[in-house]
C-alpha positions in Angstrom: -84.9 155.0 34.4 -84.5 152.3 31.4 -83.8 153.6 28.3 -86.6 153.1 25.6 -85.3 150.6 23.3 -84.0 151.6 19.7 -86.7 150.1 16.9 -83.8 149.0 14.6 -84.5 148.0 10.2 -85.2 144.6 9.5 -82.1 142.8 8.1 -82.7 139.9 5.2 -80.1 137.5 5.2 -80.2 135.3 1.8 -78.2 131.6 1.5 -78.1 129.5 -1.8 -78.6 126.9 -0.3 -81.7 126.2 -2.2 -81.4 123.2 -4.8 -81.2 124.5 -8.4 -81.4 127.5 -8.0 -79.3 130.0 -10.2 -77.1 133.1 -8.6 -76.9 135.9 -11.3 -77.4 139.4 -11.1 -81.1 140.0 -12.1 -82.2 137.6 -9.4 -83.6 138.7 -5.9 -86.1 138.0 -3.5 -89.1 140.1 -2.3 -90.0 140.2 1.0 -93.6 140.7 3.1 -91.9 144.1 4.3 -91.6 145.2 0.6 -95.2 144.4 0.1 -96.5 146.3 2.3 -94.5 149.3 1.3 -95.9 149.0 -2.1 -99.2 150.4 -3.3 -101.3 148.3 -6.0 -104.5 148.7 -8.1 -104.8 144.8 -8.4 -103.4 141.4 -6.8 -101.0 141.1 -10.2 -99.4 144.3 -9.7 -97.4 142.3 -6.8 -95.2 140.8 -9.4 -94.0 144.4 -10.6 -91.5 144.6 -7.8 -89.4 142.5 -10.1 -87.4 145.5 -12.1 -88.8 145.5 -15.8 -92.0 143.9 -14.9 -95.4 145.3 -15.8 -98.5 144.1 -14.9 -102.0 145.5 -16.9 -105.6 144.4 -17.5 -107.5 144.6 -20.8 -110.4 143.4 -19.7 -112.7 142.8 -16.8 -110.3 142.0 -13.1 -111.2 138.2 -13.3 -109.4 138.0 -15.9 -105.3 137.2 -15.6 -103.4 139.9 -16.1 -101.3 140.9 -19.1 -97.4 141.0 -18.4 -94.6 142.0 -20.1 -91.0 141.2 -19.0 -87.7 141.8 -21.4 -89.2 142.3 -24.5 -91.6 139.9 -24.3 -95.6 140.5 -24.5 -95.7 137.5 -22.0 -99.5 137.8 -23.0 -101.1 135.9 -19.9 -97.8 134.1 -19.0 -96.3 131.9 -21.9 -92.6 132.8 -21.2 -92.6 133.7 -17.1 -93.2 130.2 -15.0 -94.8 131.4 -11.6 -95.6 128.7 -9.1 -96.4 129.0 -4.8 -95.1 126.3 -2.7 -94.5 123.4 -5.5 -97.7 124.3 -7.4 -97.0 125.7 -10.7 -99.7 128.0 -11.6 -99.1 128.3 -15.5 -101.8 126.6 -17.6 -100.9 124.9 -21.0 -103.2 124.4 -24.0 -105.8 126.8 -22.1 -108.9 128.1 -23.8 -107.6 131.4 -23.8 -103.9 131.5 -24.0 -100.9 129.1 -23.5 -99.3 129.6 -20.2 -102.2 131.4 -18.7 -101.5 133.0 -15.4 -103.9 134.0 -13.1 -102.9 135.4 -9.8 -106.2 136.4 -8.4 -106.8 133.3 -6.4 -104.0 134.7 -3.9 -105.0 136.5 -0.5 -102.3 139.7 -0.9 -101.6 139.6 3.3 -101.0 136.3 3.6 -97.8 135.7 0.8 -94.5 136.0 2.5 -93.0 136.9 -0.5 -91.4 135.4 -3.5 -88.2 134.8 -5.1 -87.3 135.8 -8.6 -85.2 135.0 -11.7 -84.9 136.1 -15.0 -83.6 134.1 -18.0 -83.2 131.1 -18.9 -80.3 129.9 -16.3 -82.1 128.1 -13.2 -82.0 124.2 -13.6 -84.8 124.4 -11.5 -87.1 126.6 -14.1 -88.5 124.3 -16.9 -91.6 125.1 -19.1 -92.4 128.6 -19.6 -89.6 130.0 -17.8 -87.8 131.6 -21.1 -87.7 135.0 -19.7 -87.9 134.1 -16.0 -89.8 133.2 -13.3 -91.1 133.7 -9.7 -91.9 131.4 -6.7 -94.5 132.7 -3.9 -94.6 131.6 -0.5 -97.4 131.4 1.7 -97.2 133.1 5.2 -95.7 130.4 8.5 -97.6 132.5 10.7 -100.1 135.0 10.5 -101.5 137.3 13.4 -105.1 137.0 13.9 -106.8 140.0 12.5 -110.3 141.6 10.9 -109.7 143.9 7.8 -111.7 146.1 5.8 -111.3 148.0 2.6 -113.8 150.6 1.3 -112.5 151.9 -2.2 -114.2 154.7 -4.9 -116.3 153.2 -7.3 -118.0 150.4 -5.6 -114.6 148.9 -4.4 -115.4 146.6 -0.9 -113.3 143.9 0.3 -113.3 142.1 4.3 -110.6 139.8 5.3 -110.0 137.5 8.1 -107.0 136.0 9.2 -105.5 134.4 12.2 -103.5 131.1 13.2 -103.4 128.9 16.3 -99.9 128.0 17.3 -98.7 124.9 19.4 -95.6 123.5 20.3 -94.2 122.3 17.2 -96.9 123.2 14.5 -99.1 126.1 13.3 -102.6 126.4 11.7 -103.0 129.3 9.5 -106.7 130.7 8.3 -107.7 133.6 5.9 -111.2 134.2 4.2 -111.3 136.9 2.0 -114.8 138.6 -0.1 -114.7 141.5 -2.3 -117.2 143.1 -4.4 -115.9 145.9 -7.3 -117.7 147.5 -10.1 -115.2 149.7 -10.8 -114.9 152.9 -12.7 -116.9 151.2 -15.6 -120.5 152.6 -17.6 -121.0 149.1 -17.6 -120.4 148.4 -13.9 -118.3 145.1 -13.4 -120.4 143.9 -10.5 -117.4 141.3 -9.8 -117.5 139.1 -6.9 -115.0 137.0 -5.5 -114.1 135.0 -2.3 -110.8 133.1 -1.5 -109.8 131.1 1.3 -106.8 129.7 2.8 -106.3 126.9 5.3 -102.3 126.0 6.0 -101.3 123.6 8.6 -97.2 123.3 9.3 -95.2 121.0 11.7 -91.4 122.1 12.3 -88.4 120.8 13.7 -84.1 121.8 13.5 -84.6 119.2 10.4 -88.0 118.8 9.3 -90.6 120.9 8.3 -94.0 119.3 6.9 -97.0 121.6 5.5 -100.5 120.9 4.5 -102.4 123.7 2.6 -106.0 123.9 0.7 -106.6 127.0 -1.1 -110.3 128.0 -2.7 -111.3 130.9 -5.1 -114.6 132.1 -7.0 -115.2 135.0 -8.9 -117.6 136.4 -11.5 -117.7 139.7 -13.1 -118.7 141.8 -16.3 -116.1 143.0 -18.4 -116.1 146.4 -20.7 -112.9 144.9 -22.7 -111.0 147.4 -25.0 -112.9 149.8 -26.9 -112.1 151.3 -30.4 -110.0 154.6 -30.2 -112.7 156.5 -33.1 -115.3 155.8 -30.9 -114.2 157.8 -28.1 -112.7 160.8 -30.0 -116.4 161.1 -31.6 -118.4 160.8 -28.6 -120.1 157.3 -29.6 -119.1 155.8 -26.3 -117.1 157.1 -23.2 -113.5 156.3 -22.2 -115.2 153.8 -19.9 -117.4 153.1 -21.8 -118.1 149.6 -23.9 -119.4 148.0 -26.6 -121.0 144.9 -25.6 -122.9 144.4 -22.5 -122.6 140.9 -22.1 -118.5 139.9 -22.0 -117.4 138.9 -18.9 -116.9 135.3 -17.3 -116.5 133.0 -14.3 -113.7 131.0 -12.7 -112.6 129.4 -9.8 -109.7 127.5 -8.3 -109.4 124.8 -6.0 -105.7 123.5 -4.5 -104.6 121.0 -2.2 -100.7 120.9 -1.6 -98.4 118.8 0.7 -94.6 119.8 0.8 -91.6 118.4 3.1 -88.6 119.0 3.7 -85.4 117.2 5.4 -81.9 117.6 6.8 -79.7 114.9 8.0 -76.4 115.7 7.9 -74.7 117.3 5.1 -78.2 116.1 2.9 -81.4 118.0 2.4 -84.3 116.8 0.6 -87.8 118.5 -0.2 -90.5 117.3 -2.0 -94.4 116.9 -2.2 -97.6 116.8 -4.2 -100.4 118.7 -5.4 -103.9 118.9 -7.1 -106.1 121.5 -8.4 -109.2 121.7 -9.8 -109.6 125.0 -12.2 -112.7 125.9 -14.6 -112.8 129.2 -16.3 -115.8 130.4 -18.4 -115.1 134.0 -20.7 -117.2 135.9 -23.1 -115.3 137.9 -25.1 -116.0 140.4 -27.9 -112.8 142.1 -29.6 -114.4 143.2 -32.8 -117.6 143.6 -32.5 -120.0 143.2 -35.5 -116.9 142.7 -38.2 -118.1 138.9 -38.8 -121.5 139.1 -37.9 -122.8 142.3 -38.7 -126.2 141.0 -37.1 -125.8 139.2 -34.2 -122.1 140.4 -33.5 -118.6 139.2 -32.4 -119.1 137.7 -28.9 -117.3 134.5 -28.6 -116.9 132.3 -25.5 -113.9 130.0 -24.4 -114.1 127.6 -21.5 -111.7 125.5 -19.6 -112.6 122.6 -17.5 -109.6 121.0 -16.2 -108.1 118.6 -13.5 -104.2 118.9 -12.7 -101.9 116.9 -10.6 -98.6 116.9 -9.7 -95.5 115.8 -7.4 -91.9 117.1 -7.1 -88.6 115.8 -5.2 -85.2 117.8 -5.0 -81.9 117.1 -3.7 -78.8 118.5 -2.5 -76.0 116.2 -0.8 -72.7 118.2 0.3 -69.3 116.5 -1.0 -65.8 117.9 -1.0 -64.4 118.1 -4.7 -60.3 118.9 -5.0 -60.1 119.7 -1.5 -63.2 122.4 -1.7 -66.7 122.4 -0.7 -69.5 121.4 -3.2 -72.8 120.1 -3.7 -74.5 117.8 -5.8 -77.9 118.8 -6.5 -80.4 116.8 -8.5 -84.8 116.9 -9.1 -87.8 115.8 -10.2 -90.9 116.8 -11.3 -93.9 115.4 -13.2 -97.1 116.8 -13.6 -100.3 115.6 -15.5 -103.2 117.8 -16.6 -106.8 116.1 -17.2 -108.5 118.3 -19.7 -111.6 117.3 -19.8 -113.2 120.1 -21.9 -111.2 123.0 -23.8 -113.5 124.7 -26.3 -114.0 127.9 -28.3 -118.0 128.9 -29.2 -119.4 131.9 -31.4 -122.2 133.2 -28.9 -124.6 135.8 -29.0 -125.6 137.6 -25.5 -123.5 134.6 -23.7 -125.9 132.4 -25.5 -124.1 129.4 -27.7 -124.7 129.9 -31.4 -122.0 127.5 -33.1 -118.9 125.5 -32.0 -115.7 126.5 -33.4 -114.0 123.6 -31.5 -114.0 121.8 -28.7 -111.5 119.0 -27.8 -110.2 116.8 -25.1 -106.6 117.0 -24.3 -104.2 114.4 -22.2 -101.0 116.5 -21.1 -97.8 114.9 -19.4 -94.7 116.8 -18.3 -91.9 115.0 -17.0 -88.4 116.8 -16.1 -85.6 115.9 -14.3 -82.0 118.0 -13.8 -78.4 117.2 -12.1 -75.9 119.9 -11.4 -72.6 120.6 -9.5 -72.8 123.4 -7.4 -68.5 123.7 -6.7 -66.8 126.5 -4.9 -63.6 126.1 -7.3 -61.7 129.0 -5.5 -62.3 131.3 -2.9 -63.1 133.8 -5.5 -65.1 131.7 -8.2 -68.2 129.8 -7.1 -69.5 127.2 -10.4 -72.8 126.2 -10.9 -73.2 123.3 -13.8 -75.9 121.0 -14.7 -78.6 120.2 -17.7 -82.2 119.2 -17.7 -84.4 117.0 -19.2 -88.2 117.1 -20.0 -90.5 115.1 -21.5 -93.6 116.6 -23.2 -96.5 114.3 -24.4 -100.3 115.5 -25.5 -103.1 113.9 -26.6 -105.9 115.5 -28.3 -109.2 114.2 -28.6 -111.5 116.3 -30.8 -115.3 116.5 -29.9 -116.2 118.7 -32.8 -115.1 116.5 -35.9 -111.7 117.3 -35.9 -108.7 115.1 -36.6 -107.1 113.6 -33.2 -103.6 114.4 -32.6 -100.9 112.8 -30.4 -97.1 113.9 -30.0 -94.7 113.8 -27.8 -90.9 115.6 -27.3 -87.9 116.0 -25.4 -85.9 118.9 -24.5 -82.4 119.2 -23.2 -81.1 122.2 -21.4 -77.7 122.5 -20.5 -77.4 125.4 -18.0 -74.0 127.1 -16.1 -73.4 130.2 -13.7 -70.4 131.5 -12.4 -70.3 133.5 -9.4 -67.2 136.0 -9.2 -65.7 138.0 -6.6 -66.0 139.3 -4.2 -63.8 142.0 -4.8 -64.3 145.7 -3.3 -67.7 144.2 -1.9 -68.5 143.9 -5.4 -69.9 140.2 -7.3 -69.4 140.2 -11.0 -71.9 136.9 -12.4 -72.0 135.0 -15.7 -74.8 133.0 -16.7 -76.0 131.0 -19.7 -78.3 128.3 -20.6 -81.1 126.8 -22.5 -84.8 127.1 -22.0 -88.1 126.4 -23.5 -92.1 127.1 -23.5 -94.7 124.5 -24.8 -96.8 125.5 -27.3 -100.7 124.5 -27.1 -101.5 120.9 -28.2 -104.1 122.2 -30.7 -102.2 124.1 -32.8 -100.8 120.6 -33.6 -102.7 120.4 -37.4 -100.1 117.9 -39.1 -98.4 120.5 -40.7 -94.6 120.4 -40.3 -94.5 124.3 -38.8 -95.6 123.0 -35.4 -93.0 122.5 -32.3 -94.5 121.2 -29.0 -90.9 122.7 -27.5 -89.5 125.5 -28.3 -86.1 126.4 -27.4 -84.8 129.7 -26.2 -80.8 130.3 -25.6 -80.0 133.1 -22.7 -76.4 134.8 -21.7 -76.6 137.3 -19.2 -73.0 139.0 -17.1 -74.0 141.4 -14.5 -72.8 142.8 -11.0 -73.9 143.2 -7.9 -72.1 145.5 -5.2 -72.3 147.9 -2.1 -70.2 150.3 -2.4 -71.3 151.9 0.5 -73.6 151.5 3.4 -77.0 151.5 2.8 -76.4 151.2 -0.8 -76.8 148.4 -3.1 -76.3 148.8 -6.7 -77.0 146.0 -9.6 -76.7 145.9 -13.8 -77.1 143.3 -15.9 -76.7 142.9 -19.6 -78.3 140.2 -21.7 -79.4 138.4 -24.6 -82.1 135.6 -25.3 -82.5 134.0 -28.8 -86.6 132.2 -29.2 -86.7 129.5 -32.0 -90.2 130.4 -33.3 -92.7 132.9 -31.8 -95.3 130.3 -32.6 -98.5 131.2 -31.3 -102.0 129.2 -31.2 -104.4 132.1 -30.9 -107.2 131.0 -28.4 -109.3 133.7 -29.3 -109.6 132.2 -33.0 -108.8 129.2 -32.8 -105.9 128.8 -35.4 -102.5 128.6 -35.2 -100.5 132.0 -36.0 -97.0 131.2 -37.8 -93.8 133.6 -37.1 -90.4 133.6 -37.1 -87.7 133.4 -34.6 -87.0 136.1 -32.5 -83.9 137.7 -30.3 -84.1 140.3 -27.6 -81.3 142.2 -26.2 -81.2 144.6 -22.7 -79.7 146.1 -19.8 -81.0 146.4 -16.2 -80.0 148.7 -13.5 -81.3 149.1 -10.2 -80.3 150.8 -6.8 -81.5 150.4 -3.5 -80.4 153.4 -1.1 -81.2 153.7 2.6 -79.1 156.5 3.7 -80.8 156.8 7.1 -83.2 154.5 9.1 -86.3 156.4 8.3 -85.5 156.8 4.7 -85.3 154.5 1.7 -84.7 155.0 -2.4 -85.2 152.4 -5.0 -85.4 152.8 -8.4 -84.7 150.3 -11.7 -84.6 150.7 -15.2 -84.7 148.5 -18.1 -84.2 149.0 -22.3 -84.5 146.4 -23.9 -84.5 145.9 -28.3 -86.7 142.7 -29.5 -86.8 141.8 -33.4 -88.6 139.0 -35.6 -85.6 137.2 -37.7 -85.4 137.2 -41.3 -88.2 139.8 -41.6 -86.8 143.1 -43.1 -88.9 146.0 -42.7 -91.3 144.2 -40.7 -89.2 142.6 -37.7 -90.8 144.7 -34.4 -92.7 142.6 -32.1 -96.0 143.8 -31.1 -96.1 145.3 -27.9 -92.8 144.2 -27.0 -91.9 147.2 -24.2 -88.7 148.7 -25.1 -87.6 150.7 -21.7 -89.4 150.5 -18.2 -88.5 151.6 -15.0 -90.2 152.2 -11.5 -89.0 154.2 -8.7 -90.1 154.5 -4.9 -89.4 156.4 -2.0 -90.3 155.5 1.5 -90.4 157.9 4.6 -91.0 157.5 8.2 -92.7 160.6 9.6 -92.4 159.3 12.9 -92.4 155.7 14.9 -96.0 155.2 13.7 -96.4 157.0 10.4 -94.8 155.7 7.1 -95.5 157.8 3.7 -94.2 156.1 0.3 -94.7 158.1 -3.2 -93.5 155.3 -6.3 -93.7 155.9 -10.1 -93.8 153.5 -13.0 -93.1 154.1 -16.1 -92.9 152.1 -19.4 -92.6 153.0 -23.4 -95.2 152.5 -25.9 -94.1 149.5 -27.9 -95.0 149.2 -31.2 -98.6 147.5 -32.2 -97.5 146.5 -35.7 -94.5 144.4 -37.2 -93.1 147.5 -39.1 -93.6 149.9 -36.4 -95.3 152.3 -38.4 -98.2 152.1 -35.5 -97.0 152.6 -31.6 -98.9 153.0 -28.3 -98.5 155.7 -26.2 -96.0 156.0 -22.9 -97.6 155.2 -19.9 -96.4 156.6 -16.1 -98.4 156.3 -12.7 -97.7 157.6 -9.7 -99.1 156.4 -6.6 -98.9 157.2 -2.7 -99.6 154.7 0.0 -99.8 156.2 3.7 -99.0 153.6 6.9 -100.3 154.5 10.3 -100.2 152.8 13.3 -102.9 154.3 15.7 -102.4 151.8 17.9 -99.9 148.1 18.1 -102.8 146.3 17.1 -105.3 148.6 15.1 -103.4 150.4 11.7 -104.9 152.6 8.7 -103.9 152.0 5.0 -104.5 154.9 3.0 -103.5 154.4 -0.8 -103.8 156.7 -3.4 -103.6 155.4 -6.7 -102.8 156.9 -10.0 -102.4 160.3 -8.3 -101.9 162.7 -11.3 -105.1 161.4 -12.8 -103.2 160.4 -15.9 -105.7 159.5 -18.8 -103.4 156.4 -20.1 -104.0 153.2 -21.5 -103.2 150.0 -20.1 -102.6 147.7 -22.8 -103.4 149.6 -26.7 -103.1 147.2 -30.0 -104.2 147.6 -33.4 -106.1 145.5 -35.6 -109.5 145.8 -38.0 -112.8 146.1 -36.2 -116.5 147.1 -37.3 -119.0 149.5 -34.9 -123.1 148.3 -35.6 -123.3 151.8 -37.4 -120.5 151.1 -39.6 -120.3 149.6 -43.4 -117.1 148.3 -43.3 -114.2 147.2 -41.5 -112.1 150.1 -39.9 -108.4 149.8 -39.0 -108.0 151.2 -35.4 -106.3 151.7 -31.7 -108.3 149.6 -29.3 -107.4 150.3 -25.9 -108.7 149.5 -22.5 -108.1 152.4 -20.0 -105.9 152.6 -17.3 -108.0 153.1 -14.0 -108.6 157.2 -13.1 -107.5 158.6 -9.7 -108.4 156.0 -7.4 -108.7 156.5 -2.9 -108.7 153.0 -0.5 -108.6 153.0 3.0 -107.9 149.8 4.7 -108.8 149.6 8.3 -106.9 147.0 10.4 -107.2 145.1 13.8 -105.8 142.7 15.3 -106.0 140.9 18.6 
């Protein structure tokens, strides 16, 4: 009789071959089997697989997450660049924040993964990519399948899936509806859909995809809530304060990539647009303006956004060793047609605070030697070039502004090693954000770029088998921490700003039914020239996650992870600091059968009362008199049970 074959771990093999693209230590790439090991409360929490990175809410789940990477309150994205397949999903003078991010447009079983970086070092990364960034891939193929997921507290969501494959070419289809109201008094009563249609024609040396993405949502949001409150029993943890925040958004893409190979030449490209709108009523303080009618403000964004990128990498022999020269484009042109902030009353419009018009045009451009100069040293050298022009056309009596700037970003890596199966890397290299168009008020303060200057030396190595270690130490310098504050409408003014850190991580897999991994990040962020008032609010100081994943048996998997970060400090003399914040959560895999699987995840286990995002600022309750100094916080979500039933066929 046959022996039953041996079920052996999937192994990833990595080239860097990819145009651009930046070898250093705190770079990786997550895969679709590290996704589904990983247990997650929202679509954002995806991104958290990068060690350091936290992902948290302070409002209702339509709204893009908060994030926080190396000592950076990335707010809704303005220093991490995230883009999926070309498209760069970062928004720039947005109605609520510059750089926002949202990442609830994607369908979780259907990304292949994504690769990361941090810093400032990629010639590839341009605006926004200060800290890092991540690109996410869209599945080649996905099996045809009908999912369901029932979750406490009104959580629903249905899925289908499935491709038809022919010779030479695949069509790849995914709807996706949930409905959530969540742990809430107020219940969020949030609906989205999302689809995906992705066609793909391949060859040894050509590879052409087609893809049209669609997303709605709506929901009612309980936003943070004042810490007094709660400790005297006005309101409940879940509780809220105004029944009427919450918003609208949705997201429409169309994106055609291709790449080439002839020879010792490759060559990708392709184009993209998107059509976004996003709608938000938001109340932060409540009746401390209007003590009649209240707080609740409304910001919408009604925008058009094209785009089209080319890179290039031709292979060449330099002093008798191999090399590449690698070279890219990009341009992209947003068509705001209507960016404006409104005081409203009951998601009624009461007065314009401003509303404008805005042209934005990014152009950027980058060359580089990628040189093996020994066996042991591996050089990558190059700079970049972009080109940032706005123009701002006010529609509620304010002046019109125009500008325009160039930034130049001279980046280089060195690979070293390997020695004793260990890498040792060296990076450095200039970056940059935009800041919003609007807070462009003719005074002399303003910067549409602004610079940020990155080292980072690190090592990767297995000493063993199984086992992967990596650590990483690093510094970033930001010109100005410049801000234009959506939610007021006004430019906030601050100084420069450095961050310093270290990163470790460790990936161990002493056996092929069990697997450790575990990071851990500290990190020390300060304002310049500000003594005695230098911390930067809710800048995380240490983070770390670990996981542990166990098969039971051929068709049962169990995984327990933990994350953990700091409180930061909520003031600029840190006499005022949130509280730490860990979450443990189990996910439990089971195959019944090859084509039907249960997903049981278990989220925030422990039942740990913490916050997800805390800050501090003035605020006034309808029964007060005056303004009250305070913690607002919006809660972490309580113990939470999801069971996902899958078939497919």
């Amino acid at each position: 009789m046959a022996e039953a074959p041996t079920e052996l771990d999937d192994i990833d093999v990595y080239a860097s071959a990819d145009t651009g693209v930046t070898p250093s230590a705190s770079s990786g790439r997550i895969d679709r089997g590290e996704l589904d090991a990983h247990a997650s409360q929202r679509t954002g929490d995806l991104l958290e697989l990068i060690p350091g990175f936290i992902t948290t809410q302070h409002s209702g789940e339509g709204k893009a997450n908060q994030y926080f990477a190396r000592g950076f309150n990335l707010d809704h994205g303005t220093d991490f660049a995230v883009s999926i397949e070309g498209v760069p999903l970062n928004l720039s003078s947005h109605g609520h924040g510059q750089g926002y991010l949202d990442l609830n447009f994607l369908i979780p079983e259907l990304l292949a993964g994504y690769d990361y970086r941090k810093g400032s070092y990629s010639l590839r990364d341009g605006d926004f990519a200060t800290a890092g960034s991540a690109e996410l891939r869209w599945v080649d193929d996905a099996p045809n399948l009908i999912q369901g997921s029932v979750g406490e507290y009104g959580e629903r969501r249905g899925l289908v899936a499935g491709s038809l494959r022919g010779a030479t070419s695949t069509l790849i289809a995914g709807v996706d509806y949930s409905v959530n109201d969540g742990p809430w008094e107020l219940p969020m009563d949030q609906r989205a859909a999302r689809g995906l249609l992705r066609w793909l024609r391949e060859t040894a040396d050509r590879r052409i995809s087609l893809t049209l993405g669609a997303y709605d949502n709506r929901w009612t949001s309980s936003d943070q809530v004042p810490e007094r409150a709660v400790a005297d029993g006005r309101i409940d943890r879940y509780g809220f304060v105004d029944p009427t925040s919450g918003g609208d958004t949705h997201r429409y893409m169309l994106a055609f990539s291709l790449w080439t190979r002839d020879g010792e030449t490759e060559m990708s490209g392709g184009f993209y647009a998107v059509d976004y709108r996003l709608q938000l009523f938001s109340n932060f303080t409540y009746f401390l303006d209007d003590p009649v009618d209240g707080d609740q403000f409304e910001q919408f964004d009604d925008r058009r956004y094209y785009g089209t990128h080319l890179d290039y990498r031709r292979g060449v022999s330099l002093f008798g060793r191999d090399a590449a020269v690698v070279a890219g484009f990009a341009a992209r042109l947003d068509q705001i047609g209507d960016v404006g902030l409104y005081r409203t009353t009951a998601r009624e419009r009461v007065a314009t605070v401003r509303r404008d018009r805005i042209g934005d045009l990014r152009i950027g451009s980058f060359v580089g030697l990628d040189w093996s100069v020994t066996d042991w040293m591996q050089l990558l050298a190059g700079t970049r070039l972009d080109h940032y022009d706005y123009d701002v056309d006010s529609r509620s009596g304010l002046l019109d502004r125009r500008g325009s700037e160039l930034q130049w970003s001279p980046k280089l890596s060195l690979v070293l090693g390997p020695w004793a199966s260990t890498e040792v890397f060296v990076n450095a290299g200039r970056g940059f954000h935009s800041n919003d168009a609007r807070g462009d008020d003719g005074s002399p303060g303003f910067d549409p770029l602004v610079a940020a200057s990155g080292a980072e030396i690190g090592l990767r190595s297995t000493p063993a088998t199984g086992l992967e270690l990596a650590a990483a130490l690093w510094a970033l310098e930001l010109d100005s921490e410049l801000v234009y504050v959506g939610d007021a409408g006004q430019t906030e003014p601050n100084n420069g700003s450095r961050r310093r850190g270290a990163e470790f991580s460790v990936r161990y897999h002493p056996l092929n039914w069990l697997g450790f991994d575990a990071d851990w990040t500290v990190t020390r962020a300060r304002l310049d020239a500000a003594p005695g008032e230098d911390r930067i609010p809710n800048a995380i100081p240490r983070a770390g996650r670990a996981s542990i994943g166990v098969r039971v048996m051929p068709t049962l998997r169990l995984g327990l992870q933990v994350r953990h970060f700091d409180g930061a400090p909520l003031v600029e003399d840190g006499s005022v600091t949130a509280r730490d914040s860990t979450r443990a959560d189990l996910l439990l895999r089971w195959a019944a059968t090859p084509k039907l699987s249960l997903r049981a995840e278990l989220l925030n286990v422990f039942d740990e009362s913490d916050a997800d995002i805390e800050y501090y600022y003035e605020s006034r309750l309808a029964d007060e008199t005056q303004a009250v100094a305070d913690r607002h916080f919006h809660p972490a979500l309580p113990r939470l049970l999801r069971l996902t039933l899958r078939a497919e066929f």
